[in-house]
C-alpha positions as a printed Julia matrix, in Angstrom:
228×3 Matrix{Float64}:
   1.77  -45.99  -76.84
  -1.68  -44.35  -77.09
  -1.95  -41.01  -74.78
  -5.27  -40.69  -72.93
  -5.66  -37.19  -72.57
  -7.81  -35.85  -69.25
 -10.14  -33.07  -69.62
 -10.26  -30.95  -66.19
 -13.48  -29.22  -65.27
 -13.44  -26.68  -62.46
 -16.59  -25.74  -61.24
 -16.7   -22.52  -59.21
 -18.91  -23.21  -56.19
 -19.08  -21.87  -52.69
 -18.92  -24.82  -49.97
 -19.79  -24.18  -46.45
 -17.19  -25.98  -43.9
 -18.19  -25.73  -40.03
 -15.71  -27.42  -37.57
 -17.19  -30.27  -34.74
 -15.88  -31.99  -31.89
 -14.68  -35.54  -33.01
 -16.31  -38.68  -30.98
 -13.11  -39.23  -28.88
 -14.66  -41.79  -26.16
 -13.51  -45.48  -25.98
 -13.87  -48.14  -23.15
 -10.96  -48.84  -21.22
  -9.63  -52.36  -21.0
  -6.91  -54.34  -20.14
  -4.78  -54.21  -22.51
  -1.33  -54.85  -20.79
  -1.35  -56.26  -17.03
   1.38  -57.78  -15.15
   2.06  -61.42  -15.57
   1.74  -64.4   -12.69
   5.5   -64.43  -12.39
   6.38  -60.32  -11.96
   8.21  -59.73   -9.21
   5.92  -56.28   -8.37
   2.81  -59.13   -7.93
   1.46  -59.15   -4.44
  -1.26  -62.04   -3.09
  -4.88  -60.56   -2.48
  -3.92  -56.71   -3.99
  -4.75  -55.94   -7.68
  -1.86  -54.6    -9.9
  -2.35  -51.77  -12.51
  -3.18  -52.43  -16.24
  -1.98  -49.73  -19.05
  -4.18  -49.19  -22.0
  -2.55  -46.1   -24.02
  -1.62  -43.48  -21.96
  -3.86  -44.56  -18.5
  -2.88  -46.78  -15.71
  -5.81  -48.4   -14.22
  -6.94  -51.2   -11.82
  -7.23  -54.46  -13.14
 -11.09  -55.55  -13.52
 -12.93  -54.99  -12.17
 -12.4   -51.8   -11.04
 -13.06  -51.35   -7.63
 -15.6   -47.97   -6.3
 -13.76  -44.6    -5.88
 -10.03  -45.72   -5.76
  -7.55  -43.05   -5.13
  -4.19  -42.66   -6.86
  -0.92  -41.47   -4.94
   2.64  -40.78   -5.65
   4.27  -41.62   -2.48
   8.41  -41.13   -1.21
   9.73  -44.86   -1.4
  11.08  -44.35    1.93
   7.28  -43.45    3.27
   5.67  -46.79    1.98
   2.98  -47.16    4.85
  -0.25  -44.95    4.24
  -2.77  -44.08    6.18
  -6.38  -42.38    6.5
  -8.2   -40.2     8.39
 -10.72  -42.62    9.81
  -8.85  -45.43   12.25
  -8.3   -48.39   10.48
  -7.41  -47.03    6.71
  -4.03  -48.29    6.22
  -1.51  -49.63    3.35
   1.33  -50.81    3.38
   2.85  -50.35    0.13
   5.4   -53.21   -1.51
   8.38  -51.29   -2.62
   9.96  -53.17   -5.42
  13.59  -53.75   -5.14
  14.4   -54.52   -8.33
  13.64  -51.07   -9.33
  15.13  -47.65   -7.74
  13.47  -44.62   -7.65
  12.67  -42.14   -4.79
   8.64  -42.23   -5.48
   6.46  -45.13   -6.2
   2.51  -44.97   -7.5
   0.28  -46.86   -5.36
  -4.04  -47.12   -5.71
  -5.39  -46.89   -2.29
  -9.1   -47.47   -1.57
  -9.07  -44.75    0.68
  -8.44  -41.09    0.48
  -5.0   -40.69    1.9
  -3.72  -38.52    4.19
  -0.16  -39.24    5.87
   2.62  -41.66    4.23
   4.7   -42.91    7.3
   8.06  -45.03    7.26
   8.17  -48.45    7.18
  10.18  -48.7    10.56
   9.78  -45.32   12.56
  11.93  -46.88   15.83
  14.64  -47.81   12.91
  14.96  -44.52   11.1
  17.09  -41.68   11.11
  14.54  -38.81   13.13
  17.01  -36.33   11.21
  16.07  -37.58    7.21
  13.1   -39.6     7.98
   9.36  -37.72    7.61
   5.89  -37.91    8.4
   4.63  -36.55    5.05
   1.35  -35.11    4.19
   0.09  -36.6     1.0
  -3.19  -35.61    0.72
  -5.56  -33.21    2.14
  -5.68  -32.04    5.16
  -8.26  -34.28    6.8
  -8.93  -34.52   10.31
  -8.99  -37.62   12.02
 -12.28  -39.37   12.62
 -13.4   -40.13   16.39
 -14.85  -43.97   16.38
 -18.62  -43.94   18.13
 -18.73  -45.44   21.41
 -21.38  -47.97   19.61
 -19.46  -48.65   16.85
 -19.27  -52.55   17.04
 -16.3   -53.83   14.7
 -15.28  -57.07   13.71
 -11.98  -59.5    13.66
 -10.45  -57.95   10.66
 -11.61  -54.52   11.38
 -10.62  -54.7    14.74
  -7.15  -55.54   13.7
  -6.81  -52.81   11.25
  -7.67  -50.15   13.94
  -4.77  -51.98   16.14
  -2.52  -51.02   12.76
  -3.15  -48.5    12.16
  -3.03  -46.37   15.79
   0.05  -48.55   16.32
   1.87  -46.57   13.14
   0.97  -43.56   14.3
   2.48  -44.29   17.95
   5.47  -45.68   16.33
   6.08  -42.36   14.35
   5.12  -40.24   17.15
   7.39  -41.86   19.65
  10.12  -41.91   17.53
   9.37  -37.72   17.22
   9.4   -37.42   13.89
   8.77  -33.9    11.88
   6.61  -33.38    9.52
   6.33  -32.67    5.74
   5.46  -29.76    5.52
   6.84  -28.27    8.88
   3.73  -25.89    9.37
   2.16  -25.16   12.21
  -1.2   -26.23   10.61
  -0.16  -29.49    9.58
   1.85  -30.18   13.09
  -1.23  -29.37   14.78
  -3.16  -31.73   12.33
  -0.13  -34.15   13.03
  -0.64  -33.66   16.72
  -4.43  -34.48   16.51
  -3.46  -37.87   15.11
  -1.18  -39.47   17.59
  -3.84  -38.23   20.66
  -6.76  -40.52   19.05
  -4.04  -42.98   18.26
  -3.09  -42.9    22.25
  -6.22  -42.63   22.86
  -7.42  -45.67   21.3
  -4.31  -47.16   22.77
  -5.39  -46.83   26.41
  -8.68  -48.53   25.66
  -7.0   -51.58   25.0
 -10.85  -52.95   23.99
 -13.34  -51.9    21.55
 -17.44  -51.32   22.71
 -18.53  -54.26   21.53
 -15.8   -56.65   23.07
 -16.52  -54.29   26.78
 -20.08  -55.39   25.8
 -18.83  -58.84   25.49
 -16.92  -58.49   29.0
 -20.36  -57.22   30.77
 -22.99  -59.75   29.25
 -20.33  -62.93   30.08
 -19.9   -60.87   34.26
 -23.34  -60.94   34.27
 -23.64  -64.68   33.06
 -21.29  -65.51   35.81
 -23.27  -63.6    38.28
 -26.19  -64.97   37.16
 -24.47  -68.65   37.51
 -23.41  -68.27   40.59
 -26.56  -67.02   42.35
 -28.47  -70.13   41.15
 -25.93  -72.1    42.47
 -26.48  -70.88   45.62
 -30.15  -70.93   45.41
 -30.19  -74.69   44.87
 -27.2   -74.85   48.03
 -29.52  -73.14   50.02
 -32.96  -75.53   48.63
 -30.72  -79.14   49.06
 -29.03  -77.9    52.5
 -31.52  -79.47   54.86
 -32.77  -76.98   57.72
 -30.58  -77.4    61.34
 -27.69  -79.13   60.43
């Protein structure tokens, strides 16, 4: 067999090297998202999508969402203006004492389930967030049907976990004192039993009735023939 011999020139050179950040930016996608038939599904709320190492809302991707590792024993969160709330599904088919939820608002408190149902010695109003303080609602502020009923939610958690007396976590004085500030809009929001624009409602239909009823009379007193 015939031997092909190499020849090896080395040519002595200086080279130059510098080192450069790569190009290390991709666009997320779906990649992996939770089928029709998983048991973690849940009607009307988006489920998380993986692609490599981030967990993400499906698309599209709604503005601002928050991310929040919350105690699977304080599944119900809530914000710092009256009528943020989720209620987080807690799968059963998997254990764990914390569960990931997005939230579309910045969250503050995670609350029990059931306050009237748990154990005031183990159970916790935990602070999950920062420490926000609770927003007042304007007296103007007109709301409708499914904000309305949000507000109802959410003041009604906080009653339920302040009735029950339940500490919270942390015990600080700061954050009982934030904790404290909660439950008195809740109550007071509570003792209005109705919103500004339903008491608006309530004036503009008394003064349709007054209204009524004077021209009523009026025509009484027009068709009521004088003397008799």
């Amino acid at each position: 067999m015939e031997r092909l011999a190499y020849e090896w020139r080395i040519i002595r050179r200086t080279v130059q090297r510098s080192i450069k950040d790569g190009v290390e930016e991709w666009d997320t996608w779906d990649a992996y998202s939770w089928t029709v038939h998983d048991p973690g599904r849940r009607q009307g709320v988006p489920l998380p999508t993986i692609c490599g190492a981030k967990v993400r809302y499906r698309s599209p991707v709604p503005e601002d969402p928050y991310t929040a590792i919350l105690p699977a024993s304080n599944p119900v969160v809530i914000g710092k203006r009256p009528g943020e709330i989720l209620r987080s599904k807690v799968r059963t088919d998997i254990h764990g004492d914390y569960c990931a939820e997005f939230i579309p608002f910045e969250p503050v408190w995670a609350l029990p389930t059931e306050p009237y149902h748990s154990d005031k010695k183990i159970a916790r109003v935990v602070l999950v967030g920062e420490a926000r303080h609770v927003q007042r609602l304007r007296k103007d502020r007109r709301t409708n049907p499914d904000e309305r009923a949000r507000i109802i939610e959410w003041y009604s958690a906080v009653l339920a976990a302040g009735r029950k007396g339940l500490r919270t976590e942390p015990d600080s004085s700061e954050v009982t004192a934030l904790w404290k500030d909660y439950k008195r809009q809740a109550k007071t929001l509570w003792q209005k039993k109705a919103f500004p624009d339903d008491l608006n409602r309530i004036r503009l239909a008394m003064r349709t009735l007054v209204a009524i009823d004077e021209s009523a009379r009026r025509r009484d007193d027009t068709a009521t023939p004088r003397g008799v």
